[in-house]
Structures are given as C-alpha cells and as structure tokens.
C-alpha positions as CSV (number, residue, x, y, z in Angstrom):
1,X,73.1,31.5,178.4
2,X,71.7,31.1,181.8
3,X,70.7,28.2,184.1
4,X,68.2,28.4,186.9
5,X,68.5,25.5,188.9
6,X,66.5,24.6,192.4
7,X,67.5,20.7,193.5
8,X,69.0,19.3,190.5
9,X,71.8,18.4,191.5
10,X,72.0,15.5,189.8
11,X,71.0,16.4,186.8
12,X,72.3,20.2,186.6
13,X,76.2,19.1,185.8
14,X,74.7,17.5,182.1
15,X,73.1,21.1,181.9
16,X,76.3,23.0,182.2
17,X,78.0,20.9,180.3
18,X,76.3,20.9,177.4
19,X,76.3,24.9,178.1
20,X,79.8,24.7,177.7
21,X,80.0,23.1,174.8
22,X,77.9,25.3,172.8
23,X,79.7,26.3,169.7
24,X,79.7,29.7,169.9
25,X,82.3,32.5,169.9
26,X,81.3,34.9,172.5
27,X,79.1,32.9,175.2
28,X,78.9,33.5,178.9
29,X,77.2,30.9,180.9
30,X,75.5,31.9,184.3
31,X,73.8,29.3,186.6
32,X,71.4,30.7,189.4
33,X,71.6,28.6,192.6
34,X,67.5,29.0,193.7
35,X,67.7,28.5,197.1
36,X,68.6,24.4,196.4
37,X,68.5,22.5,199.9
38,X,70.3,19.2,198.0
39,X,74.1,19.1,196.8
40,X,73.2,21.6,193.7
41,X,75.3,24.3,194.9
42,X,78.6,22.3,195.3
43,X,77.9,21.4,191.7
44,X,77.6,24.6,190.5
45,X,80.7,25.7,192.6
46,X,82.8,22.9,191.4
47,X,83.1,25.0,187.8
48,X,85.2,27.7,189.7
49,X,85.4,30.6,186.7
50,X,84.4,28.7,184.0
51,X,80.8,30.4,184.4
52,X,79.8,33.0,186.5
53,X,76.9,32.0,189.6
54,X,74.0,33.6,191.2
55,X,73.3,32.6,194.4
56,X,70.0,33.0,195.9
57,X,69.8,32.0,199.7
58,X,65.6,31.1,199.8
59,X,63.9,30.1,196.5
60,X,61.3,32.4,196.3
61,X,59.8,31.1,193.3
62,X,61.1,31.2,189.4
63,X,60.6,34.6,188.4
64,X,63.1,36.4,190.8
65,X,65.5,34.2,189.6
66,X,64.6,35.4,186.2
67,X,64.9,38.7,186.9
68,X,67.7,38.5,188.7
69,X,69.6,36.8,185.9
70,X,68.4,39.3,183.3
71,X,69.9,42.0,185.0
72,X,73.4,40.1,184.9
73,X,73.4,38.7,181.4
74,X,75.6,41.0,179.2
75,X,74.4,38.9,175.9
76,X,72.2,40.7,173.4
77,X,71.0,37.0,172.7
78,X,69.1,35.6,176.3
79,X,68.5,31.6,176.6
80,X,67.5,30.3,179.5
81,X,68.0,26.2,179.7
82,X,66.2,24.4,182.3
83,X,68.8,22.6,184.7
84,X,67.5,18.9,183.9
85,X,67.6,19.6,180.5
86,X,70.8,19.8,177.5
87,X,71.5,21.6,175.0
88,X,72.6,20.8,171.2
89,X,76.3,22.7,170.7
90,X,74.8,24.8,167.2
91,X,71.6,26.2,169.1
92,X,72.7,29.8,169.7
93,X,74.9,29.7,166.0
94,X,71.4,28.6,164.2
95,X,69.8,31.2,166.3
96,X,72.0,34.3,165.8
97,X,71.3,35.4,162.5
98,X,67.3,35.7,162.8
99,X,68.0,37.5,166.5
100,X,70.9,39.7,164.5
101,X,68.1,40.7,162.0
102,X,66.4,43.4,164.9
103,X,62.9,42.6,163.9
104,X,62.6,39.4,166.0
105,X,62.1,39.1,169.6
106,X,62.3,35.2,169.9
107,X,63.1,32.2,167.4
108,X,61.8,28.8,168.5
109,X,62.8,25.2,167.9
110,X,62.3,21.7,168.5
111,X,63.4,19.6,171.7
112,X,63.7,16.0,172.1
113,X,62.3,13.7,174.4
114,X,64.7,11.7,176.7
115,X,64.2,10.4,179.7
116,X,65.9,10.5,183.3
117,X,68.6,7.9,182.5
118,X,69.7,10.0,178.8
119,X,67.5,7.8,176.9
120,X,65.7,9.1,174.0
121,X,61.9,8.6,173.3
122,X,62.0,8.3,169.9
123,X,59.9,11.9,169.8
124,X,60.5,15.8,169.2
125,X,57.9,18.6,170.6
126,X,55.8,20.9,169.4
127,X,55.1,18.9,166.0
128,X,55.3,22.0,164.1
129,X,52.9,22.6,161.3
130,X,55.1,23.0,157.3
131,X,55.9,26.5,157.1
132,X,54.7,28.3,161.0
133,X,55.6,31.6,159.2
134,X,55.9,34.6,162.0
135,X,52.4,36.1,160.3
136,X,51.0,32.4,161.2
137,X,52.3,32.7,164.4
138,X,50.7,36.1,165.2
139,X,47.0,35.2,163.4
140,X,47.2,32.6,165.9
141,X,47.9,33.8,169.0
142,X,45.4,36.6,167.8
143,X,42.4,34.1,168.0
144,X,43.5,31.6,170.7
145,X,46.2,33.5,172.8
146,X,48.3,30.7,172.1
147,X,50.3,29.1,169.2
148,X,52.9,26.1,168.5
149,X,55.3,26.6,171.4
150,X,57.9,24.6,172.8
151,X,58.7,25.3,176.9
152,X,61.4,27.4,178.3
153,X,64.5,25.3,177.1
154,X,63.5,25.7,173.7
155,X,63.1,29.3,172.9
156,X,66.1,31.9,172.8
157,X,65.1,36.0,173.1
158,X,66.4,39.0,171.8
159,X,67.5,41.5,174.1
160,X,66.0,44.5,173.4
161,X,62.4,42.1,173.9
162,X,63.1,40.9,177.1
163,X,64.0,44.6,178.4
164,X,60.5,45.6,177.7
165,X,59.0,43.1,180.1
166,X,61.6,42.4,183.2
167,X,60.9,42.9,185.8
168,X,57.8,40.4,186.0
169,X,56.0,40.7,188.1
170,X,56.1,37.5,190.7
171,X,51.9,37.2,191.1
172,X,51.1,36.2,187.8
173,X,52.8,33.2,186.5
174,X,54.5,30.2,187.8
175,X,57.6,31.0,185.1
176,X,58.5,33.8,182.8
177,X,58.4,31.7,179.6
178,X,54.3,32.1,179.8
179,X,54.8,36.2,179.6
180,X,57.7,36.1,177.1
181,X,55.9,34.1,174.6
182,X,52.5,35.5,174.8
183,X,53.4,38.6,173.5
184,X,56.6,38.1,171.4
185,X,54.3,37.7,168.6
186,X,52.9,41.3,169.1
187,X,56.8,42.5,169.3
188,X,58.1,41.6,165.7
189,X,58.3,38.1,163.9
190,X,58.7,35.4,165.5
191,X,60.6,33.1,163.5
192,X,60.7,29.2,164.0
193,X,63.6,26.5,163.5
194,X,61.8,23.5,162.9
195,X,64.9,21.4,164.1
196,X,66.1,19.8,167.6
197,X,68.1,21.9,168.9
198,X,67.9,20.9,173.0
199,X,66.8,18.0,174.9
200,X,63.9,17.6,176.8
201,X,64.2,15.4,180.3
202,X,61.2,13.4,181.2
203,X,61.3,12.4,184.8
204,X,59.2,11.6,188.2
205,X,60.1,16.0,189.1
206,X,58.5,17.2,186.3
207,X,54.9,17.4,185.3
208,X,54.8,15.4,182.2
209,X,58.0,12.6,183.5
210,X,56.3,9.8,184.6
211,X,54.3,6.9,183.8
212,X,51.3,7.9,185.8
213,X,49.4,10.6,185.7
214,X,48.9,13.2,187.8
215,X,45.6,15.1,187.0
216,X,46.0,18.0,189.3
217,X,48.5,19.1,186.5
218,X,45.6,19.9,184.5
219,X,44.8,22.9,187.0
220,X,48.0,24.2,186.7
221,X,48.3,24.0,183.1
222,X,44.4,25.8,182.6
223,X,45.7,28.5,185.2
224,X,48.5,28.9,182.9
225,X,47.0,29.7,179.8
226,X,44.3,31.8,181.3
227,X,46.7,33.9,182.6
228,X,48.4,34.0,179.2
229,X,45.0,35.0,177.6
230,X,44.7,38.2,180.3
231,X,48.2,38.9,179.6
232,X,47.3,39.6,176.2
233,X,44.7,41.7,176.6
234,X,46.3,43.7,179.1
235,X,49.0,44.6,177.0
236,X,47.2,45.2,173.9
237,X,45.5,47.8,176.8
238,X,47.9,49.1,177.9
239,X,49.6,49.6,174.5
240,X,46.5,50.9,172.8
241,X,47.4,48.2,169.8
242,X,45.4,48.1,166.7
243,X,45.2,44.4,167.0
244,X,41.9,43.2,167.8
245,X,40.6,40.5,169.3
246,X,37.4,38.4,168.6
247,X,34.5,38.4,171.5
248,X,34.6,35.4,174.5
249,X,36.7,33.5,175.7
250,X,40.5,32.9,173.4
251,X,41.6,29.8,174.7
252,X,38.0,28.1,173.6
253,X,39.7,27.9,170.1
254,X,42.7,26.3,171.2
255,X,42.7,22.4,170.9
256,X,45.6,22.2,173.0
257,X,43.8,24.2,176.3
258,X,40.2,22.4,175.4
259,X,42.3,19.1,176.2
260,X,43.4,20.1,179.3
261,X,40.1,21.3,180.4
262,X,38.3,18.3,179.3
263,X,40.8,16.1,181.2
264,X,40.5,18.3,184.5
265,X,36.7,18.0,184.2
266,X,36.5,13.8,183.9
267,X,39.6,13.4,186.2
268,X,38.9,16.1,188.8
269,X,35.9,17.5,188.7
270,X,35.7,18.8,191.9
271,X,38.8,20.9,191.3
272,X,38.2,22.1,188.1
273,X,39.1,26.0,188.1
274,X,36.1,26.9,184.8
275,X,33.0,26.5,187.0
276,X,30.6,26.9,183.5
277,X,32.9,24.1,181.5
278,X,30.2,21.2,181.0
279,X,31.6,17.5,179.2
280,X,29.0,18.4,176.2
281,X,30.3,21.9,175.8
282,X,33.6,21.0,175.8
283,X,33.3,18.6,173.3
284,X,31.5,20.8,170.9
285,X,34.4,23.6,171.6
286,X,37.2,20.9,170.9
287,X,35.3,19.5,167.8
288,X,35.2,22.7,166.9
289,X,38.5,24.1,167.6
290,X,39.9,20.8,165.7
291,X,38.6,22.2,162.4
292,X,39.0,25.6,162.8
293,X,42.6,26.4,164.4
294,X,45.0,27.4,161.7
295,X,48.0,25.7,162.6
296,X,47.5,22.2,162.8
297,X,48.4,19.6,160.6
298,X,45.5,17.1,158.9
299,X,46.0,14.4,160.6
300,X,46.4,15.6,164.1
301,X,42.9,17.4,163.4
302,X,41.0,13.7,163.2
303,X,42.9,12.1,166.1
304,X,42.4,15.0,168.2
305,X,38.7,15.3,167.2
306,X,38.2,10.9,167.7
307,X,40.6,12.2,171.1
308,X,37.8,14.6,172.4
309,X,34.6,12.0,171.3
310,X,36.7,9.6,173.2
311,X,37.5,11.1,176.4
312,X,33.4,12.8,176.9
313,X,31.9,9.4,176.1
314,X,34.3,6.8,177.5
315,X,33.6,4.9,181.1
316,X,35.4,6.9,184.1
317,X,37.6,4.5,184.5
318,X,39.3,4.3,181.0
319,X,39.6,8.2,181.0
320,X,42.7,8.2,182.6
321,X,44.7,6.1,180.5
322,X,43.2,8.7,177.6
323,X,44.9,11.0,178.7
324,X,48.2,9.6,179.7
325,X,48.0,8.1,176.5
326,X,47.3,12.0,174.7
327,X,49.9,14.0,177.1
328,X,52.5,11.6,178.2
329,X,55.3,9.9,175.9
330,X,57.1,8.8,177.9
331,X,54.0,6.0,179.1
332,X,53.2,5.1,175.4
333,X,53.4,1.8,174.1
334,X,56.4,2.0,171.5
335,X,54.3,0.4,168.4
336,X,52.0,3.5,168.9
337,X,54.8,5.8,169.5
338,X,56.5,4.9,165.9
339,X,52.5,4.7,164.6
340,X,51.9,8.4,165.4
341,X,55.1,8.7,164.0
342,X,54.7,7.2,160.7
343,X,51.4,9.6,160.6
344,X,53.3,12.8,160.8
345,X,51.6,13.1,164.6
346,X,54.4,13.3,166.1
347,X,57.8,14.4,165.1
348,X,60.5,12.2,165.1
349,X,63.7,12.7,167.6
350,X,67.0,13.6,166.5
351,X,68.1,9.7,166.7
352,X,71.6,11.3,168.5
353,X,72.5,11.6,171.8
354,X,72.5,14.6,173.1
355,X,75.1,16.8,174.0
356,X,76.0,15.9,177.2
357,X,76.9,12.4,178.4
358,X,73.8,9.7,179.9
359,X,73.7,9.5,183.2
C-alpha cells in the first residue's frame, strides 16, 4: 500500500488513515514525501512507525516516486492510493484472491465521487459495462488502445507485472498508471470488481475538481492516450506478440479520446496537439466509434452520439458548458445527475461515507 503525496497536506492524513484501516492481515503502508513545499511532511512524520516514509528532497515529477516506492514495497500485491483520495477497508481482501490466482496482473474497481469537504456526488466511475470479462478487456484495448479504466486509486497490481515494467522511464508519461494499464491486458486477465471500493476527491488541484472548466486539460488528456497507443505498439515490438493490430490511428475508435479531441478542437483550437482533426471528421469518428466500440452500454451509445452532434453543431459559446456538463460531476445539476442515473449512465455511489472521516 503506498502513498505518493506532493502538497496535500491537508488532505493526505484522510489518505493514511483510511490506509490504516484497511482490513487486511499482512499490510505495510508507505507514504512518499515528493518534494512537498506545504506542511505534508510533518503530516507524514506525525505517524512515527506506524508506516514506513520515503522522502524525496525535489519533486522531480511522479514516476521517480513510483519507482522509488516499487523498489521498497515488500507486498506481492502493489496499490498505490492517491494522497487526496480514501480507501474502502475490504479493497485489498476483495482483491487478493484474483491477484493470488498468478494469471492476473491487475484487478480494477469502481471509485466514488466526493468532493473536497467529504461530500459525496451521488456517482461511481468508470460505469462499467455487465460482465467486462478479461477477454473483453483485451479485444478492446486491441482496437482502441484503451478500455473501461478507473485512475490510479482504483487499480491494485500483481507483483510479478509491475517488475516487468519499473523502472519507467520519466519521458513518457505524466504517471505510471498510463503504462501499467496499457499493457496489463497483454500480461494475463485482467479481472474487474464492479464495486466501490475507494473514493475519488473532486477538488479546485485536480483536473476534473471544479465547477469550471479548464480546457487546456484536454491537451493533457489527448497526450495521454497517444502515448498509451505508442506504448502499445512498442511493446507488442519489442515482444514480437502475435497480437495484431488494425491499420490507422487506435484511439479513433475510442469514444472516450474522440470527446476529448472534439472538445480541445472547439475550446482551443489553437492548441490542439492533432493538427489533421477537423469538427466534421471528428464527428463522423465519434458517431462512429459510438456504434462500434464493444464495451459500452445502450444507452450511453445514444447520449454520447446526441453528445458529439451537439458539441460540432452548437454556437461557440454554449460549447463549454457541453463539456463541463459531459466531463465534470461535480458542476452537474442534481436532477440530471439522478436522470443519468436512473438511465444506467452513470453508476450510482456507494451512498456511505467513506473510510475516513469528512474534513
């Protein structure tokens, strides 16, 4: 169980908390210290030996930190929980037996939506599609390069996996979970809990936390998958795998990415990082995606389909709230939130608090 944490201070206690709490036998809880320049080492130090700490004078970025804490994790089970997030106490007890089977390298799971004060949002990511089998899972990262994922906090990693990647290398992506769970599927089965199992917290330091929008996360989230996309092909390479991949571009089949793009293109055009994207080719490649992608369920196919017509047609100026209203919960009006809901869009949250105290 391990902890990277760069200036949460006041939100890294709930984090080791709920750590702590975890009911599991044999757990060791580690918390890296990134370089923080706020009070988040005192925090950390205040445990004394209840867990064991990593400090690292000058953040140099996440993946050293991951390293780092790879190398000093004894576990044959690795988690790593975002510092502003918590976890449930029966994650790593509902993830041991699929890790103890040997033939998977990750098992995935829900995470809740709360907010900076504790608060839930009523919602649980990714909306999981009945029955993501591990030979779903693999199809689709085969023809997109991606597949329903949940961030770092909610994904827990065999051992023997991670020992075939780390040391990342520190020029490819912003965080390890985008190398980890592009090619976990090409590992073994990658096996899904289609439960809550950690808490998610939506704030003004994180991308997706706040009530406006901040388009120039779209770059960051394209650069993202892109690089997921040549991380797959470079291993399948480098491995000389006898999995093979259909011609142009993956992520063009992958609603998710196509929403991203379009939203760069009508919010920012002039930083958009796909210079041949056009508004009417991404529309046809979203509409297109919609009713080809395997796992998604009915309904989310028509809303994101009326999603794309929407955002290529609609006035500049009512773009915006498109997309906030498409990537950002936490900014949702609550009678479409328990719509969305009621439509199996969205999955519901756990309706408990989580683990750890609100603030």
């Amino acid at each position: 169980m391990i902890i990277i944490c760069y200036n949460y201070a006041h939100y890294v206690r709930f984090a080791i908390d709920s750590a702590l709490a975890l009911d599991y036998p044999d757990k060791e809880v580690i918390v890296v210290d990134n370089g923080s320049t706020d009070n988040s080492r005192a925090v950390i130090e205040s445990y004394g030996d209840r867990i064991r700490r990593i400090i690292i004078e000058h953040n140099e970025g996440p993946i050293p930190a991951f390293n780092a804490s790879f190398r000093a994790a004894k576990g044959d089970m690795i988690y790593w929980l975002d510092a502003d997030d918590v976890v449930a106490p029966d994650a790593l007890l509902q993830a041991a037996p699929l890790i103890g089977r040997g033939d998977v390298p990750k098992v995935q799971f829900r995470l809740e939506a709360f907010d900076g004060q504790g608060r839930s949002l009523g919602t649980s990511y990714p909306n999981y599609p009945d029955n993501l089998t591990p030979d779903k899972v693999l199809k689709d990262v085969l023809t997109t390069a991606l597949y329903p994922c949940p961030p770092t906090t909610g994904n827990i990693y065999a051992r023997w996996f991670l020992e075939k990647l780390i040391p990342l290398p520190t020029d490819v992506f912003d965080g390890a979970d985008g190398a980890f769970n592009t090619v976990a599927p090409l590992y073994g089965k990658v096996e899904t809990i289609n439960r809550v199992l950690a808490y998610n917290r939506s704030h003004d330091g994180n991308y997706w936390g706040q009530g406006h929008l901040k388009p120039e996360m779209f770059k960051v989230m394209i650069k993202h998958d892109l690089a997921r996309e040549a991380k797959l092909r470079e291993y399948l390479e480098q491995t000389g795998s006898l999995y093979k991949l259909p011609k142009g571009r993956l992520n063009d089949r992958a609603v998710l990415h196509l929403q991203y793009r379009l939203s760069s293109l009508r919010l920012l055009p002039e930083q958009h990082v796909v210079p041949d994207d056009t508004v009417p080719a991404l529309l046809l490649k979203g509409l297109r995606a919609c009713a080809t992608s395997p796992n998604i369920k009915f309904m989310q196919r028509l809303l994101a389909a009326a999603w794309f017509i929407g955002m290529a047609l609609a006035p500049r100026p009512l773009t915006k709230q498109l997309a906030v209203l498409r990537f950002n919960s936490f900014a949702r009006p609550r009678l479409l939130t328990r719509l969305l809901r009621s439509l199996g869009v969205v999955a519901p949250g756990r309706q408990v608090p989580p683990a750890s105290p609100s603030l």
